[in-house]
C-alpha positions in Angstrom: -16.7 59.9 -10.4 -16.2 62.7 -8.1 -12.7 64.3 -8.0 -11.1 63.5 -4.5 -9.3 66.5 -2.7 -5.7 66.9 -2.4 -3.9 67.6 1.0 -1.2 70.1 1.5 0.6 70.2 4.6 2.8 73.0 5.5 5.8 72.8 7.6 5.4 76.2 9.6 1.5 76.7 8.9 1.3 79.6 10.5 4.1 81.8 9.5 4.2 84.3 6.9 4.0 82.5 3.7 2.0 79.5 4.9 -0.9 82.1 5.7 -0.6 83.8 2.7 -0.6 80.4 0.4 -3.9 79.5 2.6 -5.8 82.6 2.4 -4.9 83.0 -1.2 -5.9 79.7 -2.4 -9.0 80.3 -0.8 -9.7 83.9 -1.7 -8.6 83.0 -5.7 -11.1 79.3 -5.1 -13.5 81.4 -4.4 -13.3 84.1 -7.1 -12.8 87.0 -4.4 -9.2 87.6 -6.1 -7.5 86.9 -9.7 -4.9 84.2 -9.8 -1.8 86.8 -10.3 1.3 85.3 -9.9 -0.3 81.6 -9.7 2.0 79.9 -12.9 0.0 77.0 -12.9 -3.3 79.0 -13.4 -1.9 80.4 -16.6 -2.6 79.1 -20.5 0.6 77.1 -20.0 -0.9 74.5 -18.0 -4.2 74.0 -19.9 -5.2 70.1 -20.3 -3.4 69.3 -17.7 -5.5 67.6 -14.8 -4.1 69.4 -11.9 -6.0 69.5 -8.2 -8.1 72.7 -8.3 -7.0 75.5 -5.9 -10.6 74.6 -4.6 -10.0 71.1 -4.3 -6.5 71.9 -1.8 -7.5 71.1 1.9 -4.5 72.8 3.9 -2.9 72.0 7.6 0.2 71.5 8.8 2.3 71.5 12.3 3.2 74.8 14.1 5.6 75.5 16.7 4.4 78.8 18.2 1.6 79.8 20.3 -1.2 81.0 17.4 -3.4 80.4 15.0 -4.3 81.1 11.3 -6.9 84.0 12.4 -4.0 85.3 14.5 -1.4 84.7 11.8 -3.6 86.6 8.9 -4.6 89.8 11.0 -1.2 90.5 12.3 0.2 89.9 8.8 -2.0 92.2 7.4 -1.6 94.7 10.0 2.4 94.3 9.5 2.6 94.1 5.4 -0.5 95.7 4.3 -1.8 93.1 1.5 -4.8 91.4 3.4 -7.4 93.7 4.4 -9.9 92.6 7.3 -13.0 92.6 5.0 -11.4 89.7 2.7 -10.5 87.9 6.3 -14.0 88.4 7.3 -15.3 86.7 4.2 -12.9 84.1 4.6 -13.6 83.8 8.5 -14.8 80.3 8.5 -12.5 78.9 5.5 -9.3 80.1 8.1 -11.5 78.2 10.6 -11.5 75.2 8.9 -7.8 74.9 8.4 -6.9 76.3 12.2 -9.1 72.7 12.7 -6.0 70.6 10.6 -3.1 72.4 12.4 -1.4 70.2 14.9 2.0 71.2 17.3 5.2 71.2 15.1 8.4 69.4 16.7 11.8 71.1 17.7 14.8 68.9 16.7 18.2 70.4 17.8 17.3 74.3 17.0 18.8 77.6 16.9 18.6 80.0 19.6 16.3 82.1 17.3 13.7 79.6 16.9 13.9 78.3 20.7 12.7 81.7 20.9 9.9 81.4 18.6 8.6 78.0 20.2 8.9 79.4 23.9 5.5 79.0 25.1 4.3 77.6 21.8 2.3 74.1 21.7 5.4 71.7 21.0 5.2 68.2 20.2 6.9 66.4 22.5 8.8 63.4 21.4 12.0 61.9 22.8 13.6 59.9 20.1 14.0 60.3 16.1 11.8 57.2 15.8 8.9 58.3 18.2 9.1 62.0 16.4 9.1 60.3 12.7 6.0 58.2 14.5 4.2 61.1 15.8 4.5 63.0 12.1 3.5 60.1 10.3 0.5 59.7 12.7 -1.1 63.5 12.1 -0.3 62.8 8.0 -2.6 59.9 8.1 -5.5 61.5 10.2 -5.5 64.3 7.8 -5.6 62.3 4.6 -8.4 60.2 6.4 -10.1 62.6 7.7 -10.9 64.3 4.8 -10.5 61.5 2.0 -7.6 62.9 0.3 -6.3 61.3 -2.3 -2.9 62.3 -1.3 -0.8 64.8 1.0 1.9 66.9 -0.3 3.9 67.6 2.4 5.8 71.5 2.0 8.6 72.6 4.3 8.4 76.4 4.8 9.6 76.2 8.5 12.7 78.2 9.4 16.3 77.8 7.8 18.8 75.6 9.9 22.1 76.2 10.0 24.7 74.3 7.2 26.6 71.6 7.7 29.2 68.9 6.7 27.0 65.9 5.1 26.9 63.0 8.3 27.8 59.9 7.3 24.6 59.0 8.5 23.0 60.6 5.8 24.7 58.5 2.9 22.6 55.2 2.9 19.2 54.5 4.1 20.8 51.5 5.7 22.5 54.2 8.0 19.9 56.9 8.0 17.4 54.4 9.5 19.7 53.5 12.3 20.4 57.1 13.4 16.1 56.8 14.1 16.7 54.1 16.8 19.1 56.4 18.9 17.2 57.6 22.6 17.6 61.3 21.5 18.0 62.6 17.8 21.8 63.7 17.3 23.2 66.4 16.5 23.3 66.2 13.1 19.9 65.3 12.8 17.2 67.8 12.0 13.6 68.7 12.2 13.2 68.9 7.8 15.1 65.6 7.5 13.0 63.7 9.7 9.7 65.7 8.2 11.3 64.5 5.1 11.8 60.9 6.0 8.3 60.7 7.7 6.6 62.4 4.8 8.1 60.2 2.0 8.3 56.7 4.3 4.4 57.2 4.2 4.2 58.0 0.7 3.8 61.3 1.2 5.4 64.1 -2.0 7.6 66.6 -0.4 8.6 69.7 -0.9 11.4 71.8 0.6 10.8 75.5 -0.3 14.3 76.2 2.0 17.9 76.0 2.4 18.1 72.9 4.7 18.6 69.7 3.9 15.1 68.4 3.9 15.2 65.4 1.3 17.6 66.1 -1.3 20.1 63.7 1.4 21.4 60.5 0.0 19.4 58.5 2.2 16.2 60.0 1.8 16.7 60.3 -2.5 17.1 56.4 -2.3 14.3 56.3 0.0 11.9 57.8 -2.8 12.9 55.8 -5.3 12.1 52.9 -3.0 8.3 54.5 -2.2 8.0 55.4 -5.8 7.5 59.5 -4.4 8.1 62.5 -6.2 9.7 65.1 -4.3 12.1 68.3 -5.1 14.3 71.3 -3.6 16.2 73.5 -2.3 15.0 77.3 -1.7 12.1 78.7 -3.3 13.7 81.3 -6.0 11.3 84.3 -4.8 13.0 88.1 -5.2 16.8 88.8 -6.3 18.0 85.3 -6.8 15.3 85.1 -9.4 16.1 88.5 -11.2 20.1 87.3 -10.7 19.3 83.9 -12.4 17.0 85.7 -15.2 20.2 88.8 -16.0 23.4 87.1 -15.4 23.1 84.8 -18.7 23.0 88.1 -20.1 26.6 88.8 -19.6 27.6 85.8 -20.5 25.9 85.4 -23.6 27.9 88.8 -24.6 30.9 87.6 -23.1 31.4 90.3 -20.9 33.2 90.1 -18.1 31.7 90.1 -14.6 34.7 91.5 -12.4 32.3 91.6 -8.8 28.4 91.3 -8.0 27.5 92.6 -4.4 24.1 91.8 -3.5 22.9 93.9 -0.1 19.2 92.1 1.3 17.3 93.6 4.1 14.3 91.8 5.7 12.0 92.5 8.7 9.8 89.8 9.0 10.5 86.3 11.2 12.7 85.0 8.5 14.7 87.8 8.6 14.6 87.5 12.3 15.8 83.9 11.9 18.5 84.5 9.5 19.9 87.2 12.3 21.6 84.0 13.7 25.0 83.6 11.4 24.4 80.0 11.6 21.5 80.1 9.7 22.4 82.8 7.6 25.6 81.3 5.9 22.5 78.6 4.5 21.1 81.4 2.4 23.4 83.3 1.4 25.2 80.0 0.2 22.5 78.9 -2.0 22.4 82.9 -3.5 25.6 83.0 -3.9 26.2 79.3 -5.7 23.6 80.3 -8.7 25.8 83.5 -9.5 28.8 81.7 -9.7 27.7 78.7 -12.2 25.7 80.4 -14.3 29.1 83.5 -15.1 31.7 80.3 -15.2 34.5 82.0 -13.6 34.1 82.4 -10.4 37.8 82.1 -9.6 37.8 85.6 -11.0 34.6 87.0 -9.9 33.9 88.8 -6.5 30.9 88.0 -5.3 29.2 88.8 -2.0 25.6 88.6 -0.4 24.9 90.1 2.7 21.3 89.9 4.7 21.0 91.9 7.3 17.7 91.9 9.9 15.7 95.1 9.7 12.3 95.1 11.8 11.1 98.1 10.8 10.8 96.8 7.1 8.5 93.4 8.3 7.5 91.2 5.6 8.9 93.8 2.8 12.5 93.0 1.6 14.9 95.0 0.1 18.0 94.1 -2.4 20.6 96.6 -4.0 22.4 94.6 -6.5 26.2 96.3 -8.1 27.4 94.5 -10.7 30.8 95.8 -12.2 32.1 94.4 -15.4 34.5 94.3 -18.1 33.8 94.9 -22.1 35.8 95.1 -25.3 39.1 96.7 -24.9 39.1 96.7 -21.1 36.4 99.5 -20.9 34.8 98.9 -17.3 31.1 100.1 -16.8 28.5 99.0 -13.8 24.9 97.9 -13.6 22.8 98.6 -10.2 19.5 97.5 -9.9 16.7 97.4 -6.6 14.4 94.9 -6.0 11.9 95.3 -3.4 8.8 93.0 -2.8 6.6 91.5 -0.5 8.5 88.5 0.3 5.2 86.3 1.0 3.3 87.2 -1.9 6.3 85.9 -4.0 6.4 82.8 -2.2 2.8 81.9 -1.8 1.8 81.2 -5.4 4.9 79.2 -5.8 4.0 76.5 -3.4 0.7 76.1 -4.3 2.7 75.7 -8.0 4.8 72.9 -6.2 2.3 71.0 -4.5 -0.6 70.7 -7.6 2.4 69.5 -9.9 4.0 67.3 -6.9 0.1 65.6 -6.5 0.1 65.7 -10.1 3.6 63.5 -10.5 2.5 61.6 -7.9 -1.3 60.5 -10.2 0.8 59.6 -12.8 3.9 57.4 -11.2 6.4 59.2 -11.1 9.1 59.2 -8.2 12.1 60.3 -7.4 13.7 64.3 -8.2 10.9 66.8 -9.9 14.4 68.4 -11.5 11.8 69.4 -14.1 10.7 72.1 -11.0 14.3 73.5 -11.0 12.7 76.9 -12.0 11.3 77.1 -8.6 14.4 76.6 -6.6 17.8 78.5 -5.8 19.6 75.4 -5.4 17.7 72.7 -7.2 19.0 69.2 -6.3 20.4 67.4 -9.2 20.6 70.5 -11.9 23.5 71.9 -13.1 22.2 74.9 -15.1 21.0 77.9 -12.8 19.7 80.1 -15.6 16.3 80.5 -15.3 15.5 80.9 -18.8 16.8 77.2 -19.4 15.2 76.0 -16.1 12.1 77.4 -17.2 11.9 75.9 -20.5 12.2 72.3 -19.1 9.3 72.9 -16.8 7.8 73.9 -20.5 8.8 70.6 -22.3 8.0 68.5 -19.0 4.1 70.3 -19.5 4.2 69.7 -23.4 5.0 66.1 -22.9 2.0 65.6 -20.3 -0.7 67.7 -22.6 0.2 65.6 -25.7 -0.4 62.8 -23.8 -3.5 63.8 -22.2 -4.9 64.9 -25.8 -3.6 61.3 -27.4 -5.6 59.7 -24.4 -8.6 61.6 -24.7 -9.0 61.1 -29.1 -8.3 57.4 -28.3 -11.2 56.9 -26.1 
């Protein structure tokens, strides 16, 4: 039988790391680059049956005025990892996905991304049911289209600011009616209704950011009820990840971690976005809450994370880390450390990690939280332990348990 394709829809197709997830699955597809960075490429994952990075069709709904040539050149004219001649080769391959991108919805935004969608080809829906509707209805033309066995559905659209959980969002019962109101309210948001739309189609979903997205009451319940896999919060890219992979350290020493001051600078539209306090209290919030479970005494601890917008640095972010702490005897000492990457070419191979597994779950029934994908995320819904090493090694049981099975299946036949 031939394989059938697997669909990945991306919630912000054209931004930063939605173009670079496209253009690298289709420069690594067709051996033009190596797999770097790409987990589920590695030795790790061998005899599983995951969708090939050939076999993902990409599209996905866009709020500003452009297009995935557009987005590609001007990323790398900004960050300096594309070059034109690999964006010539892939000329038609960016051509074909331009072809799946549709207009994106606004639901009750920031200034900062009213800015971005001025002028830009918005959906235009009145009510949370007609929007839900209109989502649902570009979803299904893609998987027919293309005969795609399913469509994992990855938010990657700007943060939204936090909030005090609605008491709309703790039952489907009450979710559902919140859909029948004339205009959306205003604790309803664009990646909870992508959410609802994506799983009430049976749909896996993915929420590489801060906002609320699926991991709601309502919507948990909801895919349980579809049978959908689905996981988040925050993709763990840059100095979450190196925070999450060095603060067991101290604790396993028992040393005492008296303050942690993490300083981030970013250029790009994320950064621009997170200029808004609103929507920057979401990520620092989910940096900040990994730090503070992982040392155990946070009563004690002063921790701070500061972002700040810097144009000048684009897509390339920055992070000076101090950590002061306490040994034996009461001898203080410090630890500093800089990270600085391209925050897109972190991201990138993550989701196309997240949406083979998620199409993977989904092949072999199972629904619900992916908290075996808590690795990935800064706030991973329904996982207590933020150390990475202990995230990582149930992402490594979760594989073992699938590749004895596979090999069990495959002497039995």
């Amino acid at each position: 039988m031939t394989k059938r394709k697997t669909g990945v829809w991306l919630i912000g197709a054209c931004g930063a790391v939605s173009t670079l997830t496209c253009v690298g699955a289709r420069a690594v597809a067709r051996g033009l680059k190596p797999p770097i960075g790409v987990l589920t490429e590695s030795p790790l994952f061998d005899g599983l049956d995951l969708p090939g990075l050939g076999d993902l069709v990409f599209g996905g709904h866009e709020i500003r005025d452009t297009d995935m040539h557009c987005a590609a050149r001007e990323f790398a004219e900004r960050a300096g990892v594309l070059d034109r001649t690999l964006l010539n080769v892939l000329h038609e391959d960016l051509a074909a996905i331009d072809a799946n991108i549709r207009p994106g919805y606004v639901v009750n935004p920031t200034p900062a991304v009213q800015a971005l969608a001025k002028n830009g080809k918005v959906a235009r829906a009145r009510s949370p049911r007609l929007i839900v509707e209109g989502i649902q209805k570009d979803l299904r033309e893609f998987q027919t289209r293309h005969d795609l066995e399913t469509v994992v559905v990855v938010n990657i659209s700007s943060t939204e600011p936090p909030g005090h959980l609605p008491i709309e969002y703790a039952t489907l019962e009450a979710f559902r009616k919140t859909l029948e109101t004339k205009k959306p309210r205003k604790a309803v948001t664009a990646s909870v209704l992508n959410a609802y739309a994506a799983i009430d189609a049976g749909f896996p979903y993915i929420n590489f950011t801060p906002s609320p997205g699926s991991t709601i009451p309502a919507l948990m319940q909801l895919a349980e009820e579809r049978g959908v896999p689905h996981m988040g919060s925050d993709g763990k890219t840059g100095e979450t990840l190196v925070k999450t992979a060095l603060a067991p350290m101290f604790a396993g020493r028992a040393l005492r971690v008296l303050s942690w001051e993490g300083y981030n600078m970013l250029g790009n539209r994320d950064g621009f976005v997170l200029n808004d306090p609103s929507a920057r209290e979401s990520k620092t919030r989910s940096k900040d809450k990994a730090l503070r479970q992982i040392l155990g005494d946070a009563d004690e601890m002063h921790s701070k994370v500061t972002i700040d917008y810097v144009p000048s640095l684009d897509d390339w972010k920055v992070a000076w880390d101090y950590i002061h702490f306490e040994g034996f005897l009461g001898a203080r000492m410090s630890m500093q450390f800089t990270w600085q990457g391209n925050d897109s070419a972190l991201a990138a191979p993550l989701v196309l990690d997240l949406a083979r597994l998620a199409a993977f779950a989904q092949a072999r029934g199972e629904r619900g939280l992916m908290t075996w994908a808590a690795a990935y995320f800064k706030s991973p819904a329904a996982v207590e332990d933020q150390s990475f090493v202990k995230q990582f090694s149930m992402l490594e049981a979760y594989v073992a348990r699938h590749r004895e099975g596979a090999k069990r299946s495959k002497q039995s036949r």
